[in-house]
C-alpha positions as CSV (number, residue, x, y, z in Angstrom):
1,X,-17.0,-63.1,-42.2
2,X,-20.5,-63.8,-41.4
3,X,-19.8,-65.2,-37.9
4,X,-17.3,-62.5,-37.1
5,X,-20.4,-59.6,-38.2
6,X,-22.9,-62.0,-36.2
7,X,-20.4,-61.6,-33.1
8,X,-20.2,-58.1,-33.3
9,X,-24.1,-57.8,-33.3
10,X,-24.3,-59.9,-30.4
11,X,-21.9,-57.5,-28.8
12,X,-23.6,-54.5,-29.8
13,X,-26.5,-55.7,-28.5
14,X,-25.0,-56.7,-25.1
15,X,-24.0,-53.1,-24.9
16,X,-27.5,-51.6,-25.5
17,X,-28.5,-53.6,-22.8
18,X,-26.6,-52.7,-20.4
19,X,-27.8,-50.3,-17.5
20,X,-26.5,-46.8,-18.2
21,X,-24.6,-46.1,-14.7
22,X,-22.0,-49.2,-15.9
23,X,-20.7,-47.5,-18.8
24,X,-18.3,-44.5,-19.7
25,X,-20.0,-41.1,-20.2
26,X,-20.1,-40.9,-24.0
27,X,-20.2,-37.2,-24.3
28,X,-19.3,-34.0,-21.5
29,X,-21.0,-31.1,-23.4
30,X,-20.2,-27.2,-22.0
31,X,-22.4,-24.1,-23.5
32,X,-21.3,-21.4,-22.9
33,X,-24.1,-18.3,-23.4
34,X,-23.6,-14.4,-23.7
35,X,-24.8,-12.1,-21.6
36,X,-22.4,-9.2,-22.6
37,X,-24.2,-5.7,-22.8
38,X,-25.5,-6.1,-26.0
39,X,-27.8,-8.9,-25.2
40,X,-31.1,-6.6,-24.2
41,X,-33.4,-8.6,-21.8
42,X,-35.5,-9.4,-24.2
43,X,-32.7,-11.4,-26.3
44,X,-31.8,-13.1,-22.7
45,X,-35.3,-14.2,-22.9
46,X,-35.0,-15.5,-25.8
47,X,-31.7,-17.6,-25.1
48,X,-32.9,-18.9,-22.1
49,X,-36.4,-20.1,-23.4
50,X,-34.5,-21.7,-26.2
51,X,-32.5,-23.7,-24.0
52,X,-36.0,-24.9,-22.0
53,X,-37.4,-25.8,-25.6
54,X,-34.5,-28.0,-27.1
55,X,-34.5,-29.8,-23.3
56,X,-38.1,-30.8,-23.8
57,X,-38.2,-31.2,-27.5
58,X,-38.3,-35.0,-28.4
59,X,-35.9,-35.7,-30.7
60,X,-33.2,-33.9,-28.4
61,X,-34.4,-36.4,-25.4
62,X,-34.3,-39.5,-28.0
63,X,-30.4,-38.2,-28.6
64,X,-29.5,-38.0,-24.7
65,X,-31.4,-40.7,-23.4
66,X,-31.5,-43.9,-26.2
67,X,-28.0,-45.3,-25.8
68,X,-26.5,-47.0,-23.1
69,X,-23.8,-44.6,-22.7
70,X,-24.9,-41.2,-20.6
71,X,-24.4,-37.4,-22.0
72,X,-23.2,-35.0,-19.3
73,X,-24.1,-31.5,-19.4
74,X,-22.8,-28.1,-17.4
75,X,-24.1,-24.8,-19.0
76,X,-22.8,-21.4,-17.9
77,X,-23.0,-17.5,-19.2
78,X,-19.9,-15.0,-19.4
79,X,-19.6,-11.7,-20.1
80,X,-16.3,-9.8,-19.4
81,X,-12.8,-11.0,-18.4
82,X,-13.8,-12.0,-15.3
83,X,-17.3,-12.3,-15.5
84,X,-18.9,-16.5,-16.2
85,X,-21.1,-17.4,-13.7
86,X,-22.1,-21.5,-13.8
87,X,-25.5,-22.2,-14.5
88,X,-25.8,-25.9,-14.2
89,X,-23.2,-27.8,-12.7
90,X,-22.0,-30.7,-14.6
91,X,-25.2,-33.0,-14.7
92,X,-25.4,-36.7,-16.1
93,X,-28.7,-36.9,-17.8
94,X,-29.7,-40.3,-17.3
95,X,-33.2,-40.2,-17.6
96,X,-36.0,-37.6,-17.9
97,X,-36.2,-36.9,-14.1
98,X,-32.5,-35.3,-15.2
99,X,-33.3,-33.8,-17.9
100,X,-36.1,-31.6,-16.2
101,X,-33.9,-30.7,-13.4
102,X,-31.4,-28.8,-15.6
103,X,-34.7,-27.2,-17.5
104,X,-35.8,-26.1,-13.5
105,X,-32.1,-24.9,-13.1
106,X,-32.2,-22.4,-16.0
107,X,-35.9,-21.1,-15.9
108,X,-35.2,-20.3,-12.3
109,X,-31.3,-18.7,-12.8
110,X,-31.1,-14.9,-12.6
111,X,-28.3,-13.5,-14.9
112,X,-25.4,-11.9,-13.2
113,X,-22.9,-9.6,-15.7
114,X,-24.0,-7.4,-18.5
115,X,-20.3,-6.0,-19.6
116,X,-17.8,-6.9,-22.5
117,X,-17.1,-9.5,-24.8
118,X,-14.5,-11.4,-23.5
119,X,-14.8,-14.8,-25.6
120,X,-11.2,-15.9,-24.8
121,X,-11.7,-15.9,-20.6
122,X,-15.1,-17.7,-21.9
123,X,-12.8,-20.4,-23.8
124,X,-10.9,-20.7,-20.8
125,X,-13.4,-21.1,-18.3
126,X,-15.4,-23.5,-20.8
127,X,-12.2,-26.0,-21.1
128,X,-11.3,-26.2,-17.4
129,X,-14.8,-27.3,-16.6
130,X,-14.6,-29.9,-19.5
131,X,-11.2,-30.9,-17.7
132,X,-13.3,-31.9,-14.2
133,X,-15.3,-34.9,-16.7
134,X,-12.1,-37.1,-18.1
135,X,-14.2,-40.1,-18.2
136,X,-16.3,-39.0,-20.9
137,X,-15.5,-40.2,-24.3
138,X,-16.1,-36.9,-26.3
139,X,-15.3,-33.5,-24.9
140,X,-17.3,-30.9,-26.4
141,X,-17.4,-27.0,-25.7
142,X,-20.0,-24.9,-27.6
143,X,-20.0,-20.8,-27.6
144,X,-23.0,-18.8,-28.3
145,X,-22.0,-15.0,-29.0
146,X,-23.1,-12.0,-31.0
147,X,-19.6,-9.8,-31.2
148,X,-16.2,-10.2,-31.7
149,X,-13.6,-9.6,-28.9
150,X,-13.2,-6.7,-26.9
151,X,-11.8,-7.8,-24.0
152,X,-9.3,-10.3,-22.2
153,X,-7.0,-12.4,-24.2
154,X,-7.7,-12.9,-28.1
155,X,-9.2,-16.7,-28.7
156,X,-6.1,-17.7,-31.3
157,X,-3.8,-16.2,-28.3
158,X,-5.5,-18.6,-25.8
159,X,-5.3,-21.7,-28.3
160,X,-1.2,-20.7,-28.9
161,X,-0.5,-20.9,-24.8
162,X,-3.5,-23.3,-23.7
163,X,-3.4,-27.5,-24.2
164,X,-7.1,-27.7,-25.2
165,X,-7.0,-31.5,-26.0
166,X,-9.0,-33.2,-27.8
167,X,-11.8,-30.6,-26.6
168,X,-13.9,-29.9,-30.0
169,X,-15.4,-26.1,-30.0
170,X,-18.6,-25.2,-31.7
171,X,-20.5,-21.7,-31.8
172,X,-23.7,-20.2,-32.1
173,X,-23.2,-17.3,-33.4
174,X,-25.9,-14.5,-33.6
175,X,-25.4,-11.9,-36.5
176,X,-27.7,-9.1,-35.0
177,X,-25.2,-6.5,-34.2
178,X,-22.2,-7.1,-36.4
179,X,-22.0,-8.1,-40.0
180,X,-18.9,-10.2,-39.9
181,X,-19.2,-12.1,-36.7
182,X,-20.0,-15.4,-38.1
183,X,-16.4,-15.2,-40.5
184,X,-14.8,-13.8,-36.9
185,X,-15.9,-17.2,-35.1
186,X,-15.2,-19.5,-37.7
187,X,-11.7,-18.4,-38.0
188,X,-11.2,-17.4,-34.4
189,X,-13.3,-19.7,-32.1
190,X,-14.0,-22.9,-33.8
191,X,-11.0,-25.8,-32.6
192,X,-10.7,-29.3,-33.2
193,X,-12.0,-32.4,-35.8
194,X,-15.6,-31.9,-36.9
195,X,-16.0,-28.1,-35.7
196,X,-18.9,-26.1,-36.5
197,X,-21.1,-23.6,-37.0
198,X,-24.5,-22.7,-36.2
199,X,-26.0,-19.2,-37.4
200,X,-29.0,-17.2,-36.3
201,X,-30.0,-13.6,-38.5
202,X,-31.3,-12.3,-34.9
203,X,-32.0,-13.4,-31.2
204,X,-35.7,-13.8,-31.9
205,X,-34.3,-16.7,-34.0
206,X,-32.0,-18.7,-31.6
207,X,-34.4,-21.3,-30.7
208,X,-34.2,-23.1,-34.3
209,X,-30.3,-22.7,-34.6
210,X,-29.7,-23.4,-30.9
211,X,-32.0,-27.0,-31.4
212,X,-29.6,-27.5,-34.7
213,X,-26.7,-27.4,-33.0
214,X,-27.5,-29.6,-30.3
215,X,-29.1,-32.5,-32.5
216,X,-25.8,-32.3,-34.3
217,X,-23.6,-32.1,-31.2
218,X,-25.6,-35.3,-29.7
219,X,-25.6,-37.1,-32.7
220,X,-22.0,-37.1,-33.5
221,X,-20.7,-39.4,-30.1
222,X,-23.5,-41.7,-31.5
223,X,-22.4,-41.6,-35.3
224,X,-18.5,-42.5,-34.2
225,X,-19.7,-45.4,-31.8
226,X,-21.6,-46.9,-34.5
227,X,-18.7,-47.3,-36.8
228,X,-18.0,-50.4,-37.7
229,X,-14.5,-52.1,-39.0
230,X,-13.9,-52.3,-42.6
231,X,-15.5,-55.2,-43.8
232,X,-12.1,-56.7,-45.5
């Protein structure tokens, strides 16, 4: 049993050594942000400069860039039915160069809609751009919102007529506006094994909670790659 565990170290460690453009991507990650007409300016600020933060914070960069497998990253904002507009196109983030290019990308985008709250077209549009990264290992799709529904095609109707995979959907959901929108997404929104939930009182907040959900979304690719057979 020894030499067998010794062997799988030695694999292990061939793996970590291994330059990062020879392996799979181990994670395709899609965020998906608000902009409907009840995110002011001011709470747009707030998204945005969250998103800068968490790219420069370092325990986000020690997630992305120490393991020899890449994370891939595409970021857009929707609003009504036909309203996402793609902020960063899907991006490997191989080293910090990376990194700092998709933080350039968003400080320097210029929002688009300001309409309804159409979360299932947002679902939609999410899960075909995860479709364009099949190589990746994990497919994940997270949804920051503050409101329920109120246009386009209901989320449960969209998961009934839609093959979302094994695409996993996490929220950020912002409880500013409406008192039970953090039940609504849990029961509506979230999909697939591990789903989950971050929650912010108000948009003044979403730094913490948006640097929350994506140590947790990094870290789980990591956590199921490290799992070793049982031992008998």
């Amino acid at each position: 049993m020894f030499a067998h565990f010794s062997l799988m170290v030695g694999m292990i460690a061939g793996l970590v050594l291994m330059p990062a453009s020879a392996l799979a991507c181990r994670l395709a990650l899609a965020m998906g942000f608000d902009v409907s007409r009840s995110v002011d300016a001011v709470d747009y600020r707030f998204q945005n400069d969250a998103i800068v933060a968490a790219l420069f914070d370092h325990e986000v960069r020690a997630l992305i860039l120490n393991s020899p497998e890449p994370v891939a990253i595409s970021l857009f904002e929707w609003a009504g039915q036909h309203q996402q507009t793609l902020i960063v196109g899907w991006t490997i983030l191989d080293s910090a160069a990376a990194i700092d290019r998709v933080a350039q990308q968003v400080l320097t985008h210029q929002r688009q809609h300001s309409g309804l709250t159409a979360v299932g077209s947002a679902l939609l549009y999410g899960r075909n751009l995860l479709a364009d990264m099949p190589d990746c290992d994990w497919h994940t799709l997270d949804m920051a919102g503050d409101g329920q529904v109120n246009d386009g095609p209901e989320p449960r109707r969209v998961y009934d007529t839609t093959d979302f995979g094994d695409v996993v959907v996490n929220a950020l959901v912002i409880g500013e506006h409406e008192s039970q929108v953090l039940h609504w997404f849990e029961e509506n929104v979230l999909h697939g094994f591990g789903a989950f939930a971050e929650f912010t009182p108000t948009h003044d907040r979403f730094a913490e909670a948006f640097r929350r959900k994506l140590i947790r979304e990094l870290a789980q690719p990591l956590l199921g790659a490290l799992s070793l057979p049982d031992a008998g």
